[in-house]
N, C-alpha and C positions, 0 to 999 in steps of 0.2 A: 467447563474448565474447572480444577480443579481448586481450592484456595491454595494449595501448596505453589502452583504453577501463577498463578493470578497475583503472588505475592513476590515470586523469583522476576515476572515482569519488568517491572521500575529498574532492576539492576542489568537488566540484557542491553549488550552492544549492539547485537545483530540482528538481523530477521533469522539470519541462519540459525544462531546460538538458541533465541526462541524455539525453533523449529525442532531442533535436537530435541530440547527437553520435553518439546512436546511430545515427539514421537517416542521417547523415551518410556518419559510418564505413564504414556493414556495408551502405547506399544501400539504405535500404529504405524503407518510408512507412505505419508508423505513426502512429495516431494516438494524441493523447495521451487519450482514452476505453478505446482498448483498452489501452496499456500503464497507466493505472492500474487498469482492472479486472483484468489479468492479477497486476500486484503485490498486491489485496487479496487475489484467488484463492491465489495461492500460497502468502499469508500466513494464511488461513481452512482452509487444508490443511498448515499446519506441526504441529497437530495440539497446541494451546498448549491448555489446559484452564480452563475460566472459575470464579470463585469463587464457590462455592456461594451459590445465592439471584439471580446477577446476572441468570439468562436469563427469570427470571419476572417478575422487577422491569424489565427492557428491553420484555418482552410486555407487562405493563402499562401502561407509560407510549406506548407502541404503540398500543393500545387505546383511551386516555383522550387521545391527540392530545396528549401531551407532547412538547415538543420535548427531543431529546436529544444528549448528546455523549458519548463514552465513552474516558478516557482511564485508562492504569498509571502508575507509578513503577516498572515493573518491567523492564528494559534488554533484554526478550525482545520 
């Protein structure tokens, strides 16, 4: 990444708006399916550890066709 790109960062709204200048910049052609499946990968491979109880309670509502959303207050 480029510092020009690494610096326009902190002021993007979007993933999308990102994604532009990426492809822009660096003249590539992603799309925005792979660059957000690459960002949760990387993010599911940061290796963040989940609060005891959440991954059976997530299986469950999984299971029983709950709709789900899953947010922290935690700045990781």
């Amino acid at each position: 990444m480029t510092n020009e790109i690494r610096d326009f960062i902190p002021n993007m709204t979007s993933y999308r708006s990102l994604l532009e200048i990426i492809n822009e910049k660096l003249d590539l052609q992603i799309t925005y399916d792979e660059f957000k499946q690459d960002l949760l990968q990387k993010h599911l491979d940061s290796n963040i550890t989940l609060m005891p109880g959440v991954e059976e309670l997530v299986e469950h509502f999984y299971r029983c066709n709950i709709p789900m959303a899953i947010a922290t207050g935690n700045s990781r």
